[in-house]
N, C-alpha and C positions, 0 to 999 in steps of 0.2 A: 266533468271528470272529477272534479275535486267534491262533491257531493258525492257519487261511484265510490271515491276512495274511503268517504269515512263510513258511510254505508258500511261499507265490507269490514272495517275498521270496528264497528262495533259489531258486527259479527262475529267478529276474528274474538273478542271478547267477551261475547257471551257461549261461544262454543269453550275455550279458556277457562269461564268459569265453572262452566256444568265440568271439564275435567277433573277442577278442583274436587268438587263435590259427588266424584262418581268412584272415589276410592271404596275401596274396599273396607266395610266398619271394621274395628276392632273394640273387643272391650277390658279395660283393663280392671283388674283385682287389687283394688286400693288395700281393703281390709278385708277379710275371711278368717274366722277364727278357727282356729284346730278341731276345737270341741263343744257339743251342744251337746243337750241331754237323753236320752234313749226314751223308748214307748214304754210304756208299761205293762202291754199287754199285746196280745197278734194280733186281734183287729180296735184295739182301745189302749186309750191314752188318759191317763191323770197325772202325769209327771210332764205335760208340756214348757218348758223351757224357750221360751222365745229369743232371738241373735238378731243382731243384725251385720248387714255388711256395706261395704262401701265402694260400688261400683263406678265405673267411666266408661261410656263410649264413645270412638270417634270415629268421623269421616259418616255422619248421618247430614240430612238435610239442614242446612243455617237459621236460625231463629226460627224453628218448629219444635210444638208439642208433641211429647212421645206418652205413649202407655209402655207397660214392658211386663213380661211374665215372668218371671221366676218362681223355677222349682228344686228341689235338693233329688238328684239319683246318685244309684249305687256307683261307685266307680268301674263296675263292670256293665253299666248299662251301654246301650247302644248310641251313640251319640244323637239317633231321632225320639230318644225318650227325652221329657221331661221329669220323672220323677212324680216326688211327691210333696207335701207340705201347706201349709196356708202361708202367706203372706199376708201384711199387712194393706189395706185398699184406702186410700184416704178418702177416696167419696164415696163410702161406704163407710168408714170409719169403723171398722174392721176387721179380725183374721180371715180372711173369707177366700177361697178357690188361690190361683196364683198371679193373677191381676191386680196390677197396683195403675191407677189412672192419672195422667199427667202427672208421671213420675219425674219429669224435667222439660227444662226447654232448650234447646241448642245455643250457641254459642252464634256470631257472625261465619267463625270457622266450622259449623257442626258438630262441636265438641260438647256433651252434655256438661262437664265438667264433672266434678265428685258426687253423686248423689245416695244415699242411704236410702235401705229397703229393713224390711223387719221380716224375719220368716219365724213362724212356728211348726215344729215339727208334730206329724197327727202320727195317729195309730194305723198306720199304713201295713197291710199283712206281712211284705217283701221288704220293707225298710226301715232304716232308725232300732232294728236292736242296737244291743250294747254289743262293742265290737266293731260295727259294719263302717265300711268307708266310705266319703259318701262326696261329692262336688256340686256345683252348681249349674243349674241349662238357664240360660237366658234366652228372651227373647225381646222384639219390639217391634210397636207398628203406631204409625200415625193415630192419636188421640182417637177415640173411640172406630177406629180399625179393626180388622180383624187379621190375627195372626197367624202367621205360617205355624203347621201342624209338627215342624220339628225347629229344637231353637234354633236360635243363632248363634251360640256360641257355647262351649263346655269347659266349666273351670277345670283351672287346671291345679288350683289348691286345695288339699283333703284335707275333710272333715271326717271326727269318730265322733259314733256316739258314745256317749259314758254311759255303766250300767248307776243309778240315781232311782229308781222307786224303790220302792220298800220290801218289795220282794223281789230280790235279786234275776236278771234276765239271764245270765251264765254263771256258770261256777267260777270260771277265771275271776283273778284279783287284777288282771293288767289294765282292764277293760272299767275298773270302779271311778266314778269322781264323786268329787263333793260339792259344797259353795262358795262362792266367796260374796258376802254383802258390804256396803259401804254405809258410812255412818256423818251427817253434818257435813257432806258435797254442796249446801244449798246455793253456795255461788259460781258452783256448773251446773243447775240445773237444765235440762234440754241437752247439753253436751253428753259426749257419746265415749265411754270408759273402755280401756283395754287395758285388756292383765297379762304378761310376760314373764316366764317365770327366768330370765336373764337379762340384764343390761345391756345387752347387744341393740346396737340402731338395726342393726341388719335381721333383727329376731322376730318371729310372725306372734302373732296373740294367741294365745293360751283360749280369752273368748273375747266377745267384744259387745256391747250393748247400752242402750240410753240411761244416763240419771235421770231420777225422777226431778219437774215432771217429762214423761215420758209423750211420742206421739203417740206409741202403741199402746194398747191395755191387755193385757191378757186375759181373759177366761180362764176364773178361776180350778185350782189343780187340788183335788183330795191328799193327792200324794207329794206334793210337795213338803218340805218344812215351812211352818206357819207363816214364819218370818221369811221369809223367800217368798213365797204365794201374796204375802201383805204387799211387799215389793211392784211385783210384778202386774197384779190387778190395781194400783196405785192406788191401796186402802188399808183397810184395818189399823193397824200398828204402826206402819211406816209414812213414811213424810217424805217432803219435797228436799232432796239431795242428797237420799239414798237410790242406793243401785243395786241389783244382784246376778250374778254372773255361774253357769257351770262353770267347776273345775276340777281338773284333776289330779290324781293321787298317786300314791305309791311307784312303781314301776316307770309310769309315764312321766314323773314330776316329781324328782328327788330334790329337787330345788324350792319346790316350793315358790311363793310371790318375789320376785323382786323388784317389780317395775310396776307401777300403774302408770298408762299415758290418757289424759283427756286430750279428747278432740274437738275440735270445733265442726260444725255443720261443712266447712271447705276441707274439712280433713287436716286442716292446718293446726300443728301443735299449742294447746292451753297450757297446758300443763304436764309436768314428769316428775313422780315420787319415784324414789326406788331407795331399796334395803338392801344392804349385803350380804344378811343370813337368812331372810326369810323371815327372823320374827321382826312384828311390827313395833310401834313404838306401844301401844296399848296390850300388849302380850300375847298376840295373836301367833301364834307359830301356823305358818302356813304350811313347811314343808311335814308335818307327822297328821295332820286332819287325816281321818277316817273317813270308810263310804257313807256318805251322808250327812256329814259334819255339815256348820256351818263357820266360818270364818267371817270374823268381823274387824273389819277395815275403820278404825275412827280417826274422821279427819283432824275433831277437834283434839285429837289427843296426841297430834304429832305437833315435834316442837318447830319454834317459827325464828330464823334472822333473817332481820330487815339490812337490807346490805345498800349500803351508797358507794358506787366504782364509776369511771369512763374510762373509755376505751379510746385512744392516741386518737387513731384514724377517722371513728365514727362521731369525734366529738366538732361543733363548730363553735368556736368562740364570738363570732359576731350573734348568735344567736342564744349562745347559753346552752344549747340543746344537745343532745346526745343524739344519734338515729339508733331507735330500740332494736335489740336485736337477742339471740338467748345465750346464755352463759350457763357453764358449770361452775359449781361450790361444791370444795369437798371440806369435810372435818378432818386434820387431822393430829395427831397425838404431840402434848406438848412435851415430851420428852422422849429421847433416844428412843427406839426407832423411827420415830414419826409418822409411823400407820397410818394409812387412811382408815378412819372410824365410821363416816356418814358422808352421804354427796346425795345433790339435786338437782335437777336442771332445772329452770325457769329464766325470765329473762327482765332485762335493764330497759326500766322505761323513756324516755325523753329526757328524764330530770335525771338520770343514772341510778333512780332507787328502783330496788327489788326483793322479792320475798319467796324465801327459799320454806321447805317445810322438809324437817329431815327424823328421821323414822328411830336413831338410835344412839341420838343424843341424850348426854345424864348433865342433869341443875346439878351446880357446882363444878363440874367437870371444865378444865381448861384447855382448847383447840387450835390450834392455829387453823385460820380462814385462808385456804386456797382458792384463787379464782382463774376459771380457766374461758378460752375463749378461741373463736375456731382460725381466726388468726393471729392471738396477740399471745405474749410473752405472760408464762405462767406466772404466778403473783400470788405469795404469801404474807399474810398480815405482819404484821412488826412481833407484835406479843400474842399471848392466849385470848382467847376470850372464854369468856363465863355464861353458860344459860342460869338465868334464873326464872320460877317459875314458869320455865318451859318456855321463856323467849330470850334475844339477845339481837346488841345492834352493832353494828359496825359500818366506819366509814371512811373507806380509802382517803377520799378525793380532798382530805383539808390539808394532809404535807405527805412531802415526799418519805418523810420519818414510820408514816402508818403502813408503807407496806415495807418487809423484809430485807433487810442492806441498802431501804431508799432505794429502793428498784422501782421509780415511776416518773416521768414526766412531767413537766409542768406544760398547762395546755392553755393556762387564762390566768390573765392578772388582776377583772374587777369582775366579778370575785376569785379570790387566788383559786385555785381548781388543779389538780394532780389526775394524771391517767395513767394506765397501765400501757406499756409499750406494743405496739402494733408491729409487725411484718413477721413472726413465726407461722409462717403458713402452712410447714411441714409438719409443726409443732414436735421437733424435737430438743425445744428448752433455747434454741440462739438463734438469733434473726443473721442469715448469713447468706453466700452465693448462691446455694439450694434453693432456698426462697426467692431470689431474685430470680432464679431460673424460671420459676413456676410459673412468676407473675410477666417476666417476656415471654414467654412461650404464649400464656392465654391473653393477651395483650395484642400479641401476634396474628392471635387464629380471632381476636376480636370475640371472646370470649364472655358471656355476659351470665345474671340470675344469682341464684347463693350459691356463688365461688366462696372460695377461702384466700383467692385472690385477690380478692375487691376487697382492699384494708379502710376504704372510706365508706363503703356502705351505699354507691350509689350504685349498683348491680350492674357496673362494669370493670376490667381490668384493662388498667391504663396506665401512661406517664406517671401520671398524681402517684397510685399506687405504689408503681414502680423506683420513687421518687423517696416516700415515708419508708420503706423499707433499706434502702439505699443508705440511706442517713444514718440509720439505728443500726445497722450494718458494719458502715466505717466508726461507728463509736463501740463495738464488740455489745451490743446490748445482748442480754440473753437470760435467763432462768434462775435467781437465785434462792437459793432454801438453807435450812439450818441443816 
């Protein structure tokens, strides 16, 4: 009997498992950019623009090899079309048809996780003018399988083309883009750039594509600009950490750039520049480019502070360490009104240093160093600071004097060590009942990942949490500024 039962016992669990795995996929649309370049002709193409995107599937088979198709059709295609396009083939090494070959491998759960694809748009008769709108059709089958004849799934985020060759595809101006190239990226090389023409987290990409060096190579384009074509065939004139990207103009993008985010191969944030008006630090005005312009992005030519901060909750004194995590720095104005002039996102290492790079700061100019953070208590520097030759350093962490009315903690005594206060979760300026609300409530539902509840950085909301903000609480801590 007892052999009977586990018999059935594991039955009972592998029937259990195949349920797991017999969900229905989904794919999710990590990255899709707004806009790629248009055809240059009805049935040819010398204005190819290659994009890439950043797709997820789930609920496929566990630790298996997939291939996947992807094609770009019109938004009024039928959902058993594919479209058109090349993509990028890595065993082929290639723009070649819409097959890309063990484009991932599943997860224990069947989740492929984040994986990037590369399309190039061709000169397809019915797709890719300037104007047209356009989604993505995926598909997938087991490593060299063969594919259902309609995909499996139809995005649901639109792409336009720009009108971008040299001789204009319509009369309309709404429909025109231009470029934008980057300049001394070489330490994201491989990493994968997006352009937003607003500071919103919640804002989709304007376009999105790899710095050089690049997996993909383009085939070279007549009609491109030189410097664009150099880029993208990863030759002539251009180098390892530059990038180049459609964008667009006038009507569609009165804003102009204000965000570049690098990403990493997991889709996971490197890096966030961003500007407030659109002109760069090297005098790039992004918002008035013309059709065809080319905009240029120089890394080296944006200015850099080296910032030293910790953070209450993230920090541990038996170890000295910080747990890294990202922070905002803004610039702003060391006299009446206090303007925000300049901000960047990047983040605080182990040691609490980090390096901001900011677009619209001037050598000699005096700042106050705001530093923000997704739970703790805003924090402004004591005094101004100074860029000189386009750099400058600053460092909370040695007295409580360095930041703003002594607004910071002490967190270690060898070596003495100052942090900024932890439990503004709401982050409206005071660590108070609201925030302890936040942090019972997801405490409650056992709530875990990057909360803004979790003040100690172990990706859970708990007592502890509930505990550091409690404290900073009953002592009124909160937000001080001039």
């Amino acid at each position: 009997m007892k052999i009977k039962i586990t018999a059935l016992l594991i039955s009972l669990s592998f029937v259990l498992a195949e349920l797991c795995y017999s969900a229905v996929p989904v794919m999710i649309e990590h990255v899709v950019p707004q806009f790629f370049g248009s055809k240059s002709g009805a049935s040819a193409n010398n204005s190819r623009t290659p994009f890439s995107v950043c797709l997820e599937i789930q609920g496929l088979s566990p630790n298996t090899t997939y291939d996947v198709q992807i094609g770009v059709g019109l938004t009024t295609d039928a959902a058993t079309v594919y479209g058109a396009g090349n993509i990028w083939n890595r065993n082929r090494n290639a723009f070649t048809g819409q097959r890309d070959t063990a484009a991932f491998t599943t997860d224990a759960n069947g989740n492929s996780g984040p994986f990037w694809s590369y399309i190039q748009p061709t000169g397809n008769g019915s797709r890719f003018n300037a104007g047209q709108l356009h989604n993505l059709r995926v598909g997938y089958t087991l490593s060299g399988g063969s594919f259902s004849s309609d995909p499996a799934f139809v995005g649901t985020k639109v792409m336009t083309a720009l009108d971008i060759p040299i001789t204009p595809r319509t009369t309309e101006t709404t429909d025109d883009g231009a470029f934008i190239t980057g300049k001394n990226f070489s330490s994201y090389s491989g990493k994968f750039v997006l352009l937003f023409n607003d500071t919103s987290s919640s804002a989709l990409p304007l376009s999105s594509y790899q710095i050089r060096t690049a997996t993909a190579t383009n085939t070279s384009q007549s009609e491109l600009p030189v410097s664009v074509n150099d880029i993208l065939i990863q030759g002539g004139t251009s180098s390892v950490g530059d990038f180049a990207c459609v964008f667009p103009i006038g009507a569609n993008n009165p804003n102009g750039l204000r965000k570049i985010e690098i990403r990493n191969s997991d889709n996971s944030v490197a890096q966030v520049l961003m500007d407030y008006d659109g002109t760069w630090q090297n005098g790039t005005n992004t918002s008035a480019l013309l059709r065809r312009d080319v905009g240029v992005i120089d890394f080296a030519q944006l200015f850099r502070l080296d910032l030293t901060a910790l953070i209450e909750g993230f920090y541990s004194a038996s170890s000295n360490t910080l747990v890294p995590d990202a922070v905002t720095v803004e610039l702003h104005q060391s006299t009446s009104p206090f303007g925000i002039m300049d901000y960047n996102a990047s983040g605080l290492g182990s040691s609490g240093t980090g390096r901001f790079y900011l677009c619209n700061a001037v050598n000699g100019t005096s700042y106050y160093v705001v530093l923000k953070h997704r739970n703790s208590v805003e924090t402004w520097s004591s005094a101004g600071v100074l860029f000189t030759a386009g750099t400058a350093n600053y460092d909370f962490t040695s007295s409580a004097s360095q930041a703003y009315g002594s607004n910071m903690v002490q967190v270690d005594v060898s070596p003495v060590e100052f942090a900024v206060y932890s439990g503004d979760v709401n982050q409206d300026g005071t660590v108070d009942a609201s925030d302890l609300g936040v942090i019972d409530n997801d405490a409650f539902t056992f709530a875990s990942g990057y909360i803004p509840s979790d003040l100690n950085g172990d990706g859970f909301a708990d007592a502890s949490d509930y505990s550091l903000a409690d404290n900073n609480a009953f002592n009124f801590v909160g937000r001080i500024a001039p």
